[in-house]
C-alpha positions as a Python dict, from the first residue, in 0.01 Angstrom:
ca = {
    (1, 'X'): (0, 0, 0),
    (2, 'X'): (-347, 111, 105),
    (3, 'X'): (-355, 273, 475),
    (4, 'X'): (-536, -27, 582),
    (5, 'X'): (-198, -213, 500),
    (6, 'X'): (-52, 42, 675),
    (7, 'X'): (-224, -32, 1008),
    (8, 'X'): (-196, -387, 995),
    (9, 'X'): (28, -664, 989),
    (10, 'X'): (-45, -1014, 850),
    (11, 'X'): (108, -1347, 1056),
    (12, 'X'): (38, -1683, 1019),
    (13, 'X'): (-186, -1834, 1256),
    (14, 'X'): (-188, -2170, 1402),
    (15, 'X'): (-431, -2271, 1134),
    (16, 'X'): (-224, -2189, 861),
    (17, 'X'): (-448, -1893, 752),
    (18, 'X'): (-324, -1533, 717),
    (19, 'X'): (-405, -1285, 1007),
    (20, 'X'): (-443, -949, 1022),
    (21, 'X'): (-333, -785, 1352),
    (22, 'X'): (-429, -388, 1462),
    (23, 'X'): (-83, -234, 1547),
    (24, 'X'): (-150, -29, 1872),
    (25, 'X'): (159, 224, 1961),
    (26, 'X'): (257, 180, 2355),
    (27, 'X'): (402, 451, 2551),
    (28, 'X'): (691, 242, 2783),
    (29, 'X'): (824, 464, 2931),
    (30, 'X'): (490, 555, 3082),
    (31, 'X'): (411, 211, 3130),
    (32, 'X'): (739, 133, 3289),
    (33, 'X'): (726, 379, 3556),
    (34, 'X'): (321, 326, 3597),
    (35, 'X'): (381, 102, 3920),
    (36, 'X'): (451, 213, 4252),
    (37, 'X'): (802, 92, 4252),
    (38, 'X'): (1155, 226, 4359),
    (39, 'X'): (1237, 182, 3958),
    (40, 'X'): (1069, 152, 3607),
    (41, 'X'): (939, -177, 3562),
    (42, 'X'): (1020, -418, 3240),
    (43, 'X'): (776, -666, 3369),
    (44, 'X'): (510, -383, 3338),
    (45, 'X'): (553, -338, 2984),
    (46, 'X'): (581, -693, 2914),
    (47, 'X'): (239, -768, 3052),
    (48, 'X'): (65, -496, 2847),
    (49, 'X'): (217, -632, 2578),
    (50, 'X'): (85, -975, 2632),
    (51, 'X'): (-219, -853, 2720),
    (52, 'X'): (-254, -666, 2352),
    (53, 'X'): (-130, -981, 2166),
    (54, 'X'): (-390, -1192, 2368),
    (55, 'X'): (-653, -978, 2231),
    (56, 'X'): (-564, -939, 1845),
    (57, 'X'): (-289, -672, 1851),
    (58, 'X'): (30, -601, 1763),
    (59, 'X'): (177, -375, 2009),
    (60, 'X'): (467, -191, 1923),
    (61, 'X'): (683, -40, 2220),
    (62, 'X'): (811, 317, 2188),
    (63, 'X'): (1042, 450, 2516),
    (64, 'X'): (1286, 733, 2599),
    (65, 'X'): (1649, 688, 2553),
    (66, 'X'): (1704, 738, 2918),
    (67, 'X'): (1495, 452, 3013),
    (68, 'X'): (1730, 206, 2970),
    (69, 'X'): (1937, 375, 3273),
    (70, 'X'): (1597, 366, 3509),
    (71, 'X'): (1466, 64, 3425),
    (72, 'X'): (1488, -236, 3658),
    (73, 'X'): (1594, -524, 3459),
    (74, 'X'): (1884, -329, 3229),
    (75, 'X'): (1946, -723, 3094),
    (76, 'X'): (1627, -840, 2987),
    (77, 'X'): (1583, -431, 2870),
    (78, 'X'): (1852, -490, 2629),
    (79, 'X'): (1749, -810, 2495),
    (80, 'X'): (1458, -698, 2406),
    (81, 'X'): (1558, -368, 2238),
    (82, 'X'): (1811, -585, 2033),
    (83, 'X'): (1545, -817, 1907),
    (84, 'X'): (1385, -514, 1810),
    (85, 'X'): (1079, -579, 2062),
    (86, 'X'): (1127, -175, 2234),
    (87, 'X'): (1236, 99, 2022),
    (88, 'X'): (1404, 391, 2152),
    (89, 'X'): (1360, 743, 2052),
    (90, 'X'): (1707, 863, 1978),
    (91, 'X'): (1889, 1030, 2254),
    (92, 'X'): (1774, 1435, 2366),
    (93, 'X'): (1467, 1357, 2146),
    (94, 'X'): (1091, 1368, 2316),
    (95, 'X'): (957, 973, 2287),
    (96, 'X'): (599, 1203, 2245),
    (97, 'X'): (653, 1303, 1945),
    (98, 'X'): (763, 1003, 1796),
    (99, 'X'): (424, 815, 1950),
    (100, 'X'): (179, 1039, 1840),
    (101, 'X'): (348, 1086, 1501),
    (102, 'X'): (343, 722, 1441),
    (103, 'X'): (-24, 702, 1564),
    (104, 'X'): (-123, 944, 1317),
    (105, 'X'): (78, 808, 1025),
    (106, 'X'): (-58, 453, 1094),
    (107, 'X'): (-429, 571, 1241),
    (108, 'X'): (-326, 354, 1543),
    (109, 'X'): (-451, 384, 1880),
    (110, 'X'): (-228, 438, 2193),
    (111, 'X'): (-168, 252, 2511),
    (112, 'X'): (-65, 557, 2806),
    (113, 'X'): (-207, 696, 3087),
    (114, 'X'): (-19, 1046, 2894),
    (115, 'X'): (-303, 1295, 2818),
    (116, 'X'): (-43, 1472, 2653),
    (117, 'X'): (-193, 1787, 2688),
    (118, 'X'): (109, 1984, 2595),
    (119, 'X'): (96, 1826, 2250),
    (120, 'X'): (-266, 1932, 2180),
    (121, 'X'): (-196, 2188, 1951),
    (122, 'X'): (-22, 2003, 1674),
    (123, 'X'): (-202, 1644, 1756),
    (124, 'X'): (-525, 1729, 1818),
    (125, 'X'): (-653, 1387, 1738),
    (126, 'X'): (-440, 1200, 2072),
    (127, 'X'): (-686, 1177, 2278),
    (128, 'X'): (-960, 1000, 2073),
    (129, 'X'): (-661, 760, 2022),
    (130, 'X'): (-573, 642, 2375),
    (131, 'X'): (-630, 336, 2564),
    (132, 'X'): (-594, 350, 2918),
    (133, 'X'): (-488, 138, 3130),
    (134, 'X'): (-380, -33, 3476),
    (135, 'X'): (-145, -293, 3571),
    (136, 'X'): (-226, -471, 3905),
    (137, 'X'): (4, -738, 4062),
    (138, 'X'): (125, -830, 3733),
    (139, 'X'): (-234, -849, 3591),
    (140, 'X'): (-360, -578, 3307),
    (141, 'X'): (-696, -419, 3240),
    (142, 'X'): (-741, -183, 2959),
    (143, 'X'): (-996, 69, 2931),
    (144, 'X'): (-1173, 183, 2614),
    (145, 'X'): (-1357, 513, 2592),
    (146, 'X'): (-1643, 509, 2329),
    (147, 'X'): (-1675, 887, 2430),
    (148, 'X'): (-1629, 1152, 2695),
    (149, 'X'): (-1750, 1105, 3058),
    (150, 'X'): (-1889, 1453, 3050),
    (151, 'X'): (-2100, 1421, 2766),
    (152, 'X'): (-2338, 1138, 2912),
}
């Protein structure tokens, strides 16, 4: 398998036709708790995700093992994990690492407001990977860098 295979996944469309989609990593736990509310948010991550499929992607959902104690709809939470839609990072394990590892290993981008600055050393790369983003009364905008704001 070529790393291009790696990176993408082919579905059927409604044609018929094969269709490649770009697999973008997204941080939920950071997502989840992005919203001013009493409790991580499922909804949150739901609408990112929605958002990514509506424009080509194929997001796949990365969280701490802890989340599923926080978050705010422990039902729908569940479901989801079972139908393998979220994947946990095993339990005492940093969600981090597992994020940026995949991203590297599948040259994906990330969706996270997480500069994670205390993983520069060993993934110096994260930054020129991440998508930023904002969720707004259930609505999502995404923000793509094509460079630093100090360099203009």
């Amino acid at each position: 398998m070529t790393s291009e295979g790696a990176r993408q996944s082919r579905h059927e469309g409604e044609n018929g036709r094969q269709e490649t989609s770009a697999v973008v990593l997204v941080d939920g736990s950071n997502v989840a708790h992005s919203s001013e509310a009493e409790q991580p948010s499922l909804a949150d991550i739901v609408a990112v995700c929605d958002k990514l499929r509506g424009e080509g992607y194929e997001p796949v959902v990365v969280v701490d093992a802890a989340l599923r104690h926080q978050i705010d709809d422990k039902a729908g939470y569940e479901r989801l994990v079972g139908e393998g839609h979220i994947r946990q990072a095993p339990a005492g394990t940093d969600a981090d690492y597992f994020i940026l590892s995949f991203a590297r290993e599948l040259d994906a981008s990330i969706v996270s407001n997480d500069r994670f600055r205390d993983r520069q050393k060993v993934f110096p790369e994260a930054a020129r990977r991440l998508i930023r983003y904002m969720v707004v009364k259930g609505e999502v905008v995404l923000e793509r860098r094509t460079g630093r704001r100090d360099a203009q």
